[in-house]
C-alpha positions, 0 to 999 in steps of 0.5 A: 502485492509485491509491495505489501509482501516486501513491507511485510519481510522488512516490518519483520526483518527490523523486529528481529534486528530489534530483538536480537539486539535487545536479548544481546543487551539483556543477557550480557552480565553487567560484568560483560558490559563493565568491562565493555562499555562500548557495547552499551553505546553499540546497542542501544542506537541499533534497537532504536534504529531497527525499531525505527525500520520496522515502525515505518514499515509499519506505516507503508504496509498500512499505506499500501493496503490502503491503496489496494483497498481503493483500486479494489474499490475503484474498480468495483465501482466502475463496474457498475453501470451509470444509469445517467450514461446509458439513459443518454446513450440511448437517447443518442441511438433514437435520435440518430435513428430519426435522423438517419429516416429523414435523410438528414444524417448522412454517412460520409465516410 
């Protein structure tokens, strides 16, 4: 859980990075941003790389969720008990009793 919890606050952290960028970009006058060109050029790569962040951690939430679902899965499935595997066992018990009678098995421990 800790996994999807960290995905989940990065997925979060790049939005707002995202966003704050952006309402920095769209609320400066295009006097402001005139005057200071270098702005524009600050900005515009750090809404796309923190939109990049947050998409991929988009990506590994989704991943991981996917994993969780196939443990949960996984377990849930071994659960169950294999008719095959509890025929054979008892098959096993009857044949060690018949043995174990006609006194061909024998404990050598």
């Amino acid at each position: 859980m800790d996994a999807i919890k960290e995905s989940l606050i990065n997925m979060s952290f790049g939005f707002g990075i995202m966003a704050f960028a952006y309402a920095i970009a769209v609320f400066l006058g295009d006097d402001f941003r005139s005057i200071h060109s270098w702005i524009d050029y600050v900005l515009s790569p750090l809404i796309v790389a923190s939109y990049l962040f947050a998409v991929l951690n988009v990506v590994r939430l989704a991943f991981n969720i996917f994993l969780k679902l196939l443990y949960i899965l996984y377990l849930w499935l071994d659960s169950k008990p294999n008719n095959e595997d509890v025929s054979k066992a008892k098959c096993d018990k009857k044949r060690l009793k018949r043995l174990n009678k006609k006194g061909r098995l024998r404990n050598e421990w």
